[in-house]
C-alpha positions as CSV (number, residue, x, y, z in Angstrom):
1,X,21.3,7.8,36.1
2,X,19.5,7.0,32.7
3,X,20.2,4.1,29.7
4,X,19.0,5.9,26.4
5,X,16.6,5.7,24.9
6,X,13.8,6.3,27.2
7,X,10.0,7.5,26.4
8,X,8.2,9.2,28.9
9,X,4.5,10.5,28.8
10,X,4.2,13.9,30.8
11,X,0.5,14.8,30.2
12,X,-2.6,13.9,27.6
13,X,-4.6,16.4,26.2
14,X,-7.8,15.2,24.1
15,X,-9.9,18.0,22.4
16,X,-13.3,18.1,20.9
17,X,-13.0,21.3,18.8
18,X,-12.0,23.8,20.7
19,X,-13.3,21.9,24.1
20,X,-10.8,19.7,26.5
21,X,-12.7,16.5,27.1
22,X,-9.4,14.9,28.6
23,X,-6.6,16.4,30.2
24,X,-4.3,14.3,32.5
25,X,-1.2,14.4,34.1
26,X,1.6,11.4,34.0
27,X,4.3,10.5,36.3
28,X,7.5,8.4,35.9
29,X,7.1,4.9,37.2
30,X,3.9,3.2,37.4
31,X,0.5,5.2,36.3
32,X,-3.0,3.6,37.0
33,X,-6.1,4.3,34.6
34,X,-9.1,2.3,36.5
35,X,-12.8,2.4,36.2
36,X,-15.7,0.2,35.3
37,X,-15.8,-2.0,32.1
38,X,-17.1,0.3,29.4
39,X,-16.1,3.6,31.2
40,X,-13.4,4.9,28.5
41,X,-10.1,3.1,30.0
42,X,-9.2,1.7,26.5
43,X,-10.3,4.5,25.0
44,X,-7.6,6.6,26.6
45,X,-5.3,3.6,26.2
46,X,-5.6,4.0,22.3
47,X,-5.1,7.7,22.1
48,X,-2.2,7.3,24.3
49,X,-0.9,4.8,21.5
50,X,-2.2,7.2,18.6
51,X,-0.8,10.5,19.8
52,X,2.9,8.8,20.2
53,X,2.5,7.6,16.8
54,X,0.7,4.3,16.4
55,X,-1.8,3.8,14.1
56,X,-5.7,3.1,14.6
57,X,-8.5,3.1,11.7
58,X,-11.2,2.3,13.9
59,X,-12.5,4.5,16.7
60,X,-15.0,3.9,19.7
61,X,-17.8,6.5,19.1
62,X,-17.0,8.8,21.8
63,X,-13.1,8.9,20.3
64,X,-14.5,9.3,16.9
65,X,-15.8,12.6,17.6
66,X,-12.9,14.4,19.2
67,X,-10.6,16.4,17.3
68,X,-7.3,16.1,18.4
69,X,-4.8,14.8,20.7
70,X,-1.8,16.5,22.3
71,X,0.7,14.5,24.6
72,X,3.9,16.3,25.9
73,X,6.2,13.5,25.9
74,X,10.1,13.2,27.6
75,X,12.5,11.9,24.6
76,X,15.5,10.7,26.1
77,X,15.8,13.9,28.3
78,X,14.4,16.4,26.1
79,X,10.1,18.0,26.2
80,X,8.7,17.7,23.1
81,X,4.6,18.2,22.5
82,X,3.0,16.6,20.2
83,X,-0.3,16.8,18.0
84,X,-2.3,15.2,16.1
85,X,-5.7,15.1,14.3
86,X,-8.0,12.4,15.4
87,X,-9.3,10.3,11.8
88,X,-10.4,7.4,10.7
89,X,-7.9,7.2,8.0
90,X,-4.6,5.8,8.5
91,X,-1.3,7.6,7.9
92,X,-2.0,11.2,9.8
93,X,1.3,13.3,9.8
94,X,2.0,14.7,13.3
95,X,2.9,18.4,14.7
96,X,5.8,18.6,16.9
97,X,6.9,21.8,18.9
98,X,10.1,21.7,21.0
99,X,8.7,22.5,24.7
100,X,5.7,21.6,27.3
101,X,2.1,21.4,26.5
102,X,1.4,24.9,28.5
103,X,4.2,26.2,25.9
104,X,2.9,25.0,22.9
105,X,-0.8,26.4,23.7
106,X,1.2,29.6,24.3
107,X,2.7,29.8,20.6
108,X,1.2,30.6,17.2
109,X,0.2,27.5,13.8
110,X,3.9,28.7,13.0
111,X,6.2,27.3,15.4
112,X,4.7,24.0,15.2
113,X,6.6,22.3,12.5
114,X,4.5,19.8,10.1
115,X,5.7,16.3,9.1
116,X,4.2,13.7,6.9
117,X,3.7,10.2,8.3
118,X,5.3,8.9,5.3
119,X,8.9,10.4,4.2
120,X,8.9,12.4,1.2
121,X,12.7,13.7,-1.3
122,X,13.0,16.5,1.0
123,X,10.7,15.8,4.1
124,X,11.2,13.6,7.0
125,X,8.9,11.5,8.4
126,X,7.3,12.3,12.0
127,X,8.4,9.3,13.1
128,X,11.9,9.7,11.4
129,X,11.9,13.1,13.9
130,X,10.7,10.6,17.1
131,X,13.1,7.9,16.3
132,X,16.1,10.7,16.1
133,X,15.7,12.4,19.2
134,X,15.0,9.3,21.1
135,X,18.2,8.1,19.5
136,X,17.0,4.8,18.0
137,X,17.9,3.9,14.1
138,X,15.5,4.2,12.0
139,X,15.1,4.0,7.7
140,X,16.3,6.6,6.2
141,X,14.2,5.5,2.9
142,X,10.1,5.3,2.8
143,X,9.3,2.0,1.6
144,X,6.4,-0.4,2.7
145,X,9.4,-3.0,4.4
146,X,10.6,0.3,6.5
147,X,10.4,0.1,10.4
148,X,7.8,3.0,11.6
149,X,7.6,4.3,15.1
150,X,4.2,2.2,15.0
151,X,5.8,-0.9,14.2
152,X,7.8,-0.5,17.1
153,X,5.0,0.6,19.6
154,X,3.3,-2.4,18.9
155,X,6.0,-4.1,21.1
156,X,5.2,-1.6,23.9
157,X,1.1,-1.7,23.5
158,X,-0.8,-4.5,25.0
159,X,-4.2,-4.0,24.1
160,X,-7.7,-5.9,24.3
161,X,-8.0,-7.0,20.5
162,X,-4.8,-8.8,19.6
163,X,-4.8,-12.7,19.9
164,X,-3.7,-13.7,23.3
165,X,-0.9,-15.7,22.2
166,X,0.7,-13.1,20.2
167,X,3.2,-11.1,21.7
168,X,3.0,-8.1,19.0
169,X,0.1,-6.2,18.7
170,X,-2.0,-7.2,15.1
171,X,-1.1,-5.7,12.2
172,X,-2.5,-6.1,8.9
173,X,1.1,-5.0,7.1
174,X,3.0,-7.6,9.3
175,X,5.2,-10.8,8.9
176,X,7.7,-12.6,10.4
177,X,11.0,-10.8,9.2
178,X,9.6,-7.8,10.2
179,X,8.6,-9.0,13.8
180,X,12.0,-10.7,13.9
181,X,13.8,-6.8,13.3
182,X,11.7,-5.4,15.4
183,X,12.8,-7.4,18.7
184,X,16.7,-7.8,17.5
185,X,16.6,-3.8,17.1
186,X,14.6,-3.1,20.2
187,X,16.8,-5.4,22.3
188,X,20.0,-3.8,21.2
189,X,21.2,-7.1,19.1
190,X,20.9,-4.8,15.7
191,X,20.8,-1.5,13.9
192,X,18.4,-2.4,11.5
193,X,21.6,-3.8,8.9
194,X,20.6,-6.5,9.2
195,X,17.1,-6.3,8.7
196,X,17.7,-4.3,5.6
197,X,20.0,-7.2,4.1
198,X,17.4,-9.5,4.6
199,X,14.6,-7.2,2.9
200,X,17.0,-6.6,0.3
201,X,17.7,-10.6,-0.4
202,X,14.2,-11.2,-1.3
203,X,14.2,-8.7,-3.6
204,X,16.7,-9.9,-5.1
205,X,15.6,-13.3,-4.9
206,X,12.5,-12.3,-6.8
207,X,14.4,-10.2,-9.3
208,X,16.9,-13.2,-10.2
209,X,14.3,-15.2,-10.9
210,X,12.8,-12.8,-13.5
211,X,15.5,-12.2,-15.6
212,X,16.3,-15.6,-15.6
213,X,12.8,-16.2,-16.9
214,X,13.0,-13.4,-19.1
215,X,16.6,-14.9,-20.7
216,X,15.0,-18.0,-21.4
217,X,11.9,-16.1,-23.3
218,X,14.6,-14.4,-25.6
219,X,17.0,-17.4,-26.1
220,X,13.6,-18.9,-27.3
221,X,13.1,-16.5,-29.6
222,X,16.4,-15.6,-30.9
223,X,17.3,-20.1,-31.0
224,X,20.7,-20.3,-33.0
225,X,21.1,-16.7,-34.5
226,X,22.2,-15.9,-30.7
227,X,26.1,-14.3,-31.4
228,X,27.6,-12.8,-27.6
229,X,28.8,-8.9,-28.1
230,X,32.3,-9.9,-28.0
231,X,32.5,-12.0,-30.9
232,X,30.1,-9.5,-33.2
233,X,32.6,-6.9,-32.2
234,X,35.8,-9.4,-33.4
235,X,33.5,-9.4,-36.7
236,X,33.5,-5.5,-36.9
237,X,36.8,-5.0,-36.3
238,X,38.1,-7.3,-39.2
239,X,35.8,-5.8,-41.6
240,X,36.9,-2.8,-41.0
241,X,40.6,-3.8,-41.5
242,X,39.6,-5.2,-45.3
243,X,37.6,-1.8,-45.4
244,X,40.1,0.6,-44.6
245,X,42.7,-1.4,-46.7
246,X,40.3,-1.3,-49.7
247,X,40.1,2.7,-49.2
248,X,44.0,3.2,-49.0
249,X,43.8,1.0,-53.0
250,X,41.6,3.7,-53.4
251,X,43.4,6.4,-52.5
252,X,46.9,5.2,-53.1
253,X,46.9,5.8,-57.3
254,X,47.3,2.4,-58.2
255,X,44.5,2.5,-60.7
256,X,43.9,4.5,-63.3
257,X,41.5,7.6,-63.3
258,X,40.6,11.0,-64.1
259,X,39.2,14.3,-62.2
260,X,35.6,15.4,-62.1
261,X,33.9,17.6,-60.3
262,X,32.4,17.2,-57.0
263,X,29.2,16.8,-56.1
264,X,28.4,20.5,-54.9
265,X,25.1,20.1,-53.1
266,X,25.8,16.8,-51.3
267,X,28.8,19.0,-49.4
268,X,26.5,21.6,-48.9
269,X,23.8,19.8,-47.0
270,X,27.3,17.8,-44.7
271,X,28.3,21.8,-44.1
272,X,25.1,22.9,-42.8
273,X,24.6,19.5,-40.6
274,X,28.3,19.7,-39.3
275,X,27.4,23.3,-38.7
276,X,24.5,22.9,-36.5
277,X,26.2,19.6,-34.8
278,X,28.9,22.2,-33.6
279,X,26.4,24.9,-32.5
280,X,24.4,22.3,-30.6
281,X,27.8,20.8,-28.9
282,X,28.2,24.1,-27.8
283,X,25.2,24.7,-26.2
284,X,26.0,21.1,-24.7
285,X,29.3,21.9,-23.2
286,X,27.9,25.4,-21.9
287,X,25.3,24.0,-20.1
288,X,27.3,21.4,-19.0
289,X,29.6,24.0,-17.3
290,X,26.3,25.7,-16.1
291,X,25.3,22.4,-14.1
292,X,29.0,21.5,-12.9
293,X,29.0,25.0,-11.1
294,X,25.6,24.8,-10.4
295,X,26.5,20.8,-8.7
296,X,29.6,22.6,-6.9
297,X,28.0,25.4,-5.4
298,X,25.2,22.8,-4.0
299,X,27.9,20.2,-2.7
300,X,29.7,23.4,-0.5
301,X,26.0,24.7,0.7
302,X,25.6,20.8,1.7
303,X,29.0,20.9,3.6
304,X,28.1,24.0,5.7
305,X,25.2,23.4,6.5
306,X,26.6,20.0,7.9
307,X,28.9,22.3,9.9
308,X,25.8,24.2,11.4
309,X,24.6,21.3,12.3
310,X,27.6,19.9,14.5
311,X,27.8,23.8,15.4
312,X,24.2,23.1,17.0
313,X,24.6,19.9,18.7
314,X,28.0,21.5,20.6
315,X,25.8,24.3,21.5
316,X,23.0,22.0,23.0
317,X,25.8,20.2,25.0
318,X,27.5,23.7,25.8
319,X,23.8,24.6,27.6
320,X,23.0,21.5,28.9
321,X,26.8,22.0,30.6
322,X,26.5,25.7,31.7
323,X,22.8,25.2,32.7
324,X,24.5,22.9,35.7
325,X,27.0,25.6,36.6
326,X,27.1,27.7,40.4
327,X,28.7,30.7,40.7
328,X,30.4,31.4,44.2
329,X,31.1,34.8,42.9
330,X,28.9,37.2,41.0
331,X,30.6,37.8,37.8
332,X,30.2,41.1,37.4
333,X,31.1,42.6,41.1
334,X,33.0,39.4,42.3
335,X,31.1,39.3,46.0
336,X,30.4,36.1,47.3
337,X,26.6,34.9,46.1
338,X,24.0,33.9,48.5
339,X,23.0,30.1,48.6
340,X,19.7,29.5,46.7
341,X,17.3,26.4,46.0
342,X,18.3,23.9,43.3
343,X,15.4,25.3,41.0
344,X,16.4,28.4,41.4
345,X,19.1,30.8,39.3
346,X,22.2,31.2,42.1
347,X,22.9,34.4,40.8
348,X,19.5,36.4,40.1
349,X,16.8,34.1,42.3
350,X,14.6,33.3,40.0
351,X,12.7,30.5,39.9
352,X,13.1,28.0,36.6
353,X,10.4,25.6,35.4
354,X,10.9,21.7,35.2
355,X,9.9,21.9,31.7
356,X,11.8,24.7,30.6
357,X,14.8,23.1,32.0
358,X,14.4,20.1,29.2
359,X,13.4,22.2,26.2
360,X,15.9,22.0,23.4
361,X,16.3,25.6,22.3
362,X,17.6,23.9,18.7
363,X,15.5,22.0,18.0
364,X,13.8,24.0,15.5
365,X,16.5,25.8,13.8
366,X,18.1,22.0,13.5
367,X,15.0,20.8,11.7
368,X,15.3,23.8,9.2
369,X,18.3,23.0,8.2
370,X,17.7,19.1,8.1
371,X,15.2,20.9,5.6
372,X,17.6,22.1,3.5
373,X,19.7,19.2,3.7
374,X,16.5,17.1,2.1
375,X,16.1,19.7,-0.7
376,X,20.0,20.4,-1.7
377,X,20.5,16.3,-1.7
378,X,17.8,16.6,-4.0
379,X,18.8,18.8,-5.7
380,X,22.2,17.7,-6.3
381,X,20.7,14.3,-7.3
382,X,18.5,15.9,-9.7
383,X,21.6,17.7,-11.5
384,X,24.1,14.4,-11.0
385,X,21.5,12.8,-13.2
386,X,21.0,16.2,-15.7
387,X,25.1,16.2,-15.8
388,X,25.3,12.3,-17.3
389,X,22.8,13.1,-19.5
390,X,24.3,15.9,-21.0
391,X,27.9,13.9,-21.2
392,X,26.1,11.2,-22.9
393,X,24.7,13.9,-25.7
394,X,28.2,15.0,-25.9
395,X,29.7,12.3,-26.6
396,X,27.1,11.1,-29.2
397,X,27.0,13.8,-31.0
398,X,31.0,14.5,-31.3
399,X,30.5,10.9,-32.9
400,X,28.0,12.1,-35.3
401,X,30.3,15.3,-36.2
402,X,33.5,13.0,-36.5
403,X,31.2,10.6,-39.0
404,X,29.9,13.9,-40.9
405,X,33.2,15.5,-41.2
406,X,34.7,12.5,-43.0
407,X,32.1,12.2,-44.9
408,X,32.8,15.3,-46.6
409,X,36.2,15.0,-46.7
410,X,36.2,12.5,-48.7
411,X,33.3,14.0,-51.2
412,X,35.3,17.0,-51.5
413,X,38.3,14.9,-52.7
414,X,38.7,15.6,-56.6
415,X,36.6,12.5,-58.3
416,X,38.1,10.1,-61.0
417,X,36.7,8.8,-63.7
418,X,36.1,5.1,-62.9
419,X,38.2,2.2,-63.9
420,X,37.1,-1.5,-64.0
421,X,39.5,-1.9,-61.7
422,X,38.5,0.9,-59.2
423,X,34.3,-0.1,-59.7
424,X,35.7,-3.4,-58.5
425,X,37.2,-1.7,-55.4
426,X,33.9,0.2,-55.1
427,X,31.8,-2.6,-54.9
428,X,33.8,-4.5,-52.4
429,X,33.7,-1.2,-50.5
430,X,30.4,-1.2,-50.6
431,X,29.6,-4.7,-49.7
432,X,32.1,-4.7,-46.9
433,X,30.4,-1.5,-45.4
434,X,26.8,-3.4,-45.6
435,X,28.4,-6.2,-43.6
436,X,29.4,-4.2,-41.0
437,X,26.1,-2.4,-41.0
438,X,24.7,-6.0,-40.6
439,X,27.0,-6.7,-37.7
440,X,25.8,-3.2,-35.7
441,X,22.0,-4.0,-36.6
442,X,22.8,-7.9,-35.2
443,X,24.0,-6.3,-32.0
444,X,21.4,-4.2,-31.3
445,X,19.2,-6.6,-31.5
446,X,20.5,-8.7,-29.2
447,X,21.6,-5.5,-27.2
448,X,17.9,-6.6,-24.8
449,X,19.8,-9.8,-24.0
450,X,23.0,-8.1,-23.0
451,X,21.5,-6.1,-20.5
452,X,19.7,-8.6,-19.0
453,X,22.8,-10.8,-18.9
454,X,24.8,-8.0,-17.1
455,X,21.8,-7.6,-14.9
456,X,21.5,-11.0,-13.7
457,X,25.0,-11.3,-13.2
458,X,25.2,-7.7,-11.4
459,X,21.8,-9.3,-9.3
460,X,23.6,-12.6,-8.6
461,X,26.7,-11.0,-7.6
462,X,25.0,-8.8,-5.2
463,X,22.6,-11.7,-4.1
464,X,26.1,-14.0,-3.4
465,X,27.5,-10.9,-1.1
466,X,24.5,-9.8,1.1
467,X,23.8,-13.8,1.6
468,X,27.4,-14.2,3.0
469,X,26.8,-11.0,5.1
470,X,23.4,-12.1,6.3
471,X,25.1,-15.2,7.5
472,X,28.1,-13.5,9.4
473,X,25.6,-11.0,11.0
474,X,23.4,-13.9,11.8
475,X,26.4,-16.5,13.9
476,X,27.3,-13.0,15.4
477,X,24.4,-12.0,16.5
478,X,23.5,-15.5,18.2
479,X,25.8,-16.0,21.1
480,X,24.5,-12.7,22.0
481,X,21.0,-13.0,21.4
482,X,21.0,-16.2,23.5
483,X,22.5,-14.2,26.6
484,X,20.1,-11.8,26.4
485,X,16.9,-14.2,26.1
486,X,17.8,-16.0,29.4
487,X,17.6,-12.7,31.1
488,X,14.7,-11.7,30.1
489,X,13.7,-15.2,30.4
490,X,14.5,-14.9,34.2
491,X,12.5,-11.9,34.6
492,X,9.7,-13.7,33.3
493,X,9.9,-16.7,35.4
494,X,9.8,-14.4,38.5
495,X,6.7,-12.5,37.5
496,X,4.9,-15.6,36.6
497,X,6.2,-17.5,39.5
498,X,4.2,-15.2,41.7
499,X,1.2,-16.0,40.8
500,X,0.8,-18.9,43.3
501,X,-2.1,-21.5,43.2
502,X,-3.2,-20.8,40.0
503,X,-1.7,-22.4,37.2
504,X,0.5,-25.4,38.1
505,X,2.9,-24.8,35.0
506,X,4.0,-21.1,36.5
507,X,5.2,-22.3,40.1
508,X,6.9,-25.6,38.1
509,X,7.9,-23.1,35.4
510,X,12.0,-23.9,34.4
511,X,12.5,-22.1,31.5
512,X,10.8,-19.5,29.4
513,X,11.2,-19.4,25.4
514,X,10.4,-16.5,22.8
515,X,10.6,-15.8,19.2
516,X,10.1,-12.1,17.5
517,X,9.9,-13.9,14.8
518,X,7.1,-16.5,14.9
519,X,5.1,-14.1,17.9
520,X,4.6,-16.4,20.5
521,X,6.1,-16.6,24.3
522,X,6.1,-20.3,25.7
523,X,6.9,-21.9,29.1
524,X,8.5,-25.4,28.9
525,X,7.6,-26.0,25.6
526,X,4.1,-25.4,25.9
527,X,2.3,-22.2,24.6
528,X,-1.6,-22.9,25.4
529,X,-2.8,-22.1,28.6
530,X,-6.5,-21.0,30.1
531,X,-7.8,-17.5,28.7
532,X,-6.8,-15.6,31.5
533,X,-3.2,-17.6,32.3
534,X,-2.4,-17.1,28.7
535,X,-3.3,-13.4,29.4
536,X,-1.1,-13.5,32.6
537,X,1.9,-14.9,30.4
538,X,1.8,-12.5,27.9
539,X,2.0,-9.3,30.7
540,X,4.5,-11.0,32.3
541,X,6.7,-11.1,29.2
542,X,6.1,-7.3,28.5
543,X,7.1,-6.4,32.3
544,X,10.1,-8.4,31.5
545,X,11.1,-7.0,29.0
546,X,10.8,-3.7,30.0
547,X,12.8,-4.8,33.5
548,X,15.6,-6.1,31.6
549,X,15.6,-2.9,29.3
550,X,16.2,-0.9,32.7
551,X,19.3,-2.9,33.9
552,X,21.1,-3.1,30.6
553,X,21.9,0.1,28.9
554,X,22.4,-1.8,25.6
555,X,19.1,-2.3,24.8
556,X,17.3,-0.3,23.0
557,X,13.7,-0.7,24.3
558,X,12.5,2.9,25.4
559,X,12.0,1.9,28.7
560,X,8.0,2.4,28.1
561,X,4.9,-0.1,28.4
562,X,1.4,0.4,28.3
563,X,-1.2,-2.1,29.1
564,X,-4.6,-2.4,28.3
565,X,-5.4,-6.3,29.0
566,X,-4.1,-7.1,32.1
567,X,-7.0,-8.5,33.5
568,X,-8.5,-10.0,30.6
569,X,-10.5,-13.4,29.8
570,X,-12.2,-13.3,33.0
571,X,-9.0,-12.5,35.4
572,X,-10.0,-12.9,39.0
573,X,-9.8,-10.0,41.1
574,X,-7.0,-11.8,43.5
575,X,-4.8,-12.9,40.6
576,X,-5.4,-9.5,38.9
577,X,-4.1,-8.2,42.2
578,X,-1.0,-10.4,42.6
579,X,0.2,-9.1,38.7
580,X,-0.3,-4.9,40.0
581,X,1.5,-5.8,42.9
582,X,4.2,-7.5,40.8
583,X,4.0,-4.2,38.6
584,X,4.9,-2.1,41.7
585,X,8.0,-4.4,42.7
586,X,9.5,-4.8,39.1
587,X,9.1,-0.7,39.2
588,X,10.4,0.4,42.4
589,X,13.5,-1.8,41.9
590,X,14.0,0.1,38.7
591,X,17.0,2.9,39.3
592,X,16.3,4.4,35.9
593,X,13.6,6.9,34.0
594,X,10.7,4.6,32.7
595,X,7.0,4.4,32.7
596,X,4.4,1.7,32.9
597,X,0.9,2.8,32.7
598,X,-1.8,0.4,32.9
599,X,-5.5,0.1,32.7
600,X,-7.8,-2.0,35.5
601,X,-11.6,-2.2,36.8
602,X,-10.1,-4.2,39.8
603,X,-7.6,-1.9,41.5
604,X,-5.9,-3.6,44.5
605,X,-7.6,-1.5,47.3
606,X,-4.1,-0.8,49.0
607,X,-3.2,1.3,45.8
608,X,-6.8,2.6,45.2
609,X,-6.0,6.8,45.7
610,X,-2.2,6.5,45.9
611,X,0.6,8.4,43.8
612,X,0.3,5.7,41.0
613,X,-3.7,6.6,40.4
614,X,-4.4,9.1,36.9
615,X,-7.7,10.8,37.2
616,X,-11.0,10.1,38.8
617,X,-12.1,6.2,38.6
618,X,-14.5,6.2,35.5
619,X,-17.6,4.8,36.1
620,X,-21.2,5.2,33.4
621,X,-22.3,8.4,34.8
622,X,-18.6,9.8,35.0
623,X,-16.9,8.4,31.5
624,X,-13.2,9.0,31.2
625,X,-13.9,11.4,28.2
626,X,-15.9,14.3,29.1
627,X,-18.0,14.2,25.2
């Protein structure tokens, strides 16, 4: 049986350039690291934590100098190595190759794909890759609010330098929303939605405020001349009624005048503008059909490759099906086949590797074509944008032409000699065509305050919606968050109960509290303990959070805990004891794939050399790395 997601460390490969100074082997369940203070178990702790994805800026000495670390990891069924250069900068992208660490060494710098740790148009993230093939959601856009793989791991990492009554591991990017996303998403109570809205609220919050701020600079400026567009645009549409009645008086005969001849070079400068408006409308419109079949052909290579894509996930499930299947007959002569182990091929004999069984034979022809997904979306994006554009020119310059061509249709029109009567019509022509001049230059002036209005009303509209949202998402989300606390509550109680004679508040505990949000774990309302109770406390929680991530398939915890502290702020031997052996229990009751690997310098003697042990036990002369 397994609840997906689940994260499981096969093997840890540390390299000083071409050297191995640390190659270990991990097992499901519980995994030991122990050794002396100052031996190197933290040290391994933190490249465990770096080559899954976390994020470290500060090396020991000995960790500083190696090169690189390769861990061949088990993502919700499938072997995946992966690799990374050790720096002291953050953000290092990540290597990934589909198979074991013995694989990858096998293959060539080209069938390890390369990903960024930050997203790019057309390149996912490494951790993007991760959070997909575990099967947890994850942002699909790069921002400095998006959830990482390391944000999550620092739910999963105890280690020695975080503030013992934190329950995250320190961050300098953190805060509370982001805490509060973490554990809803992580205990199954959210798909990051909700997280999202709330990022996006105080965005908008922010952005409200500014254009409301930047109104009230304008208003300001502008004081009583302020007009809305609606009632310039009344203004503009009456004078041009008087206008175009003033033209037909014009044009009707009424008064009295006689032909001239027209004004030959004024028409010819309109005919050579009108010209090149045409020619330049036609280069428009040709382009413009250029980009439309350009935009179509990208939106059907989009769609197909979609179909690979499903094409490839029913293959994966068509070999994870067949892989299963025993013949009773050979196929090709129809005797009866000969019973074989389980690890080996019923009908030829030979013998198949536990890694090669988990390989996904896909997965790099899937990320190919995720690829190409990135760069066609981009590129369609790229021409949606090109297409308005060009529309937009379009349209302004069949306005321009229409404006040109009557223009010179009415210049061509035999001239009169001029009346009295007819200057007067002129003039009123004239003045009336200045007004509405006046009326277009009032509006675009004011066009700044427009936009801002439909802006902060777009803003507030928006801002109104994803509040209401938040708050259904939030009285949903509740009732079952509440369920889901007392369990892991209850699993907490236990662990901490077992640690008799020690600290009076454990063995009286009644009830255990815990917020994402504001980072802290309490028992009965109180959250300060001794150093090493508070230290106990804080393991506890982890362990039962993991346990209740292994009896409830709706979490989304990957089933994966690694401790660095547990016996930390001067822990005595016995009550570091009594936590291991609570470690073992919580582990051997678990009927799922997980993994729990912890560091100690006081290894219960009755597991000292047992199954659970990783490596030698590290001592000054015999450091964990081999540097």
């Amino acid at each position: 049986m397994q609840y997906k997601p689940f994260l499981i460390v096969n093997r840890l490969v540390v390299t000083k350039g071409k050297s191995v100074v640390y190659d270990e082997v991990f097992n499901q369940g519980v995994n030991i690291i122990r050794g002396k203070n100052s031996s190197g178990k933290s040290t391994i702790a933190d490249f465990i934590f770096y080559a899954l994805g976390g994020e470290l800026t500060k090396w020991k000495e000995e960790a500083s100098a190696c090169s690189h670390t390769y861990v061949e990891v088990n993502l919700s069924g499938k072997c995946f190595t992966l690799r990374r250069e050790v720096r002291e900068s953050s953000k290092t992208g990540m290597d990934i190759i589909a198979g074991s660490y013995d694989l990858a060494k096998s293959k060539d710098i080209v069938s390890w794909l390369r990903y960024p740790y930050s997203a790019t148009e057309n390149k996912e993230s490494f951790y993007q890759v991760i959070l997909k093939e575990l099967g947890i959601p994850y942002s699909k856009s790069e921002s400095s609010s998006s959830l990482t793989l390391h944000q999550l791991l620092r739910l999963m990492y105890v280690d020695q330098m975080t503030s013992l009554d934190r329950l995250f591991k320190f961050d300098h990017f953190d805060n509370a929303n982001k805490r509060k996303a973490i554990g809803e998403l992580l205990i199954g109570l959210s798909d990051l939605s909700l997280y999202q809205h709330r990022v996006r609220l105080q965005r908008l919050d922010k952005e409200l405020t500014k254009k409301v701020d930047d109104i009230g600079t304008l208003h300001k400026f502008f004081g009583s001349e302020i007009r809305t567009a609606e009632e310039i645009d009344i203004q503009i549409e009456k004078k041009k009624e008087v206008l175009e009645n003033l033209e037909k008086q014009l044009e009707s005969g009424q008064v009295e005048v006689s032909e001239v001849k027209t004004e030959e070079s004024q028409s010819l400068i309109l005919r050579r503008e009108i010209k090149d408006l045409r020619d330049k409308l036609k280069t428009l419109e040709n382009r413009r059909l250029s980009v439309s079949f350009e935009l179509t052909d990208s939106e059907r290579f989009v769609s197909s490759l979609l179909s690979r894509l499903e094409a490839l996930d029913d293959t994966s499930r068509t070999i994870n099906a067949l892989s299963n299947i025993g013949f009773k007959y050979c196929p090709s002569c129809f005797k009866a086949t000969h019973s074989r182990p389980i690890n080996q091929c019923c009908l030829c004999g030979v013998e198949s590797q536990d890694d090669e069984a988990s390989v996904d034979p896909t997965f790099k022809i899937r990320k190919e074509i995720e690829f190409q997904l990135y760069e066609s979306n981009s590129m369609i994006s790229l021409r949606q944008k090109e297409l308005a554009e060009i529309d937009s020119d379009i349209d302004e310059y069949k306005r321009v032409l229409e404006t040109r061509k009557s223009t010179l249709d009415v210049i061509e029109q035999p001239l009169r000699k001029v009346s009295q009567e007819t200057r007067e019509l002129l003039i009123q022509i004239g003045i009336t065509s200045k007004e509405i001049d006046q009326f277009a230059i009032a509006k675009s002036r004011f066009s700044n305050l427009y936009e801002l209005y439909k802006e902060r009303d777009a803003i507030q509209t928006e801002f109104t919606h994803l509040f209401d949202a938040v708050a259904r998402l939030e009285a949903n989300l509740e009732k079952e968050m509440s369920k889901k606390k007392k369990i892991i509550s209850n699993y907490t109680m236990e662990i901490v109960q077992a640690d008799i004679n020690h600290e009076e508040a454990f063995n009286n505990a009644q009830n255990v509290e815990f917020d994402f949000g504001e980072d802290r774990v309490s028992i009965d309302n109180r959250v300060l303990f001794s150093a090493s109770s508070m230290v106990y406390l804080k393991n506890s929680f982890r362990l039962a959070l993991l346990e209740a991530s292994c009896n409830d398939p709706s979490f989304l915890y990957p089933r994966f805990l690694l401790m660095d502290n547990i016996e930390d702020k001067g822990m005595e031997p016995e009550r570091s004891h009594t936590f291991q052996k609570e470690i073992i229990r919580v582990s051997s009751e678990i009927k799922v794939p997980h993994q729990i690997i912890f560091t100690t310098s006081m290894i219960d003697d009755d597991l000292e050399g047992s199954s659970y042990c990783v490596g030698r036990f590290y001592h000054d002369a015999n450091k964990s790395l081999n540097v």
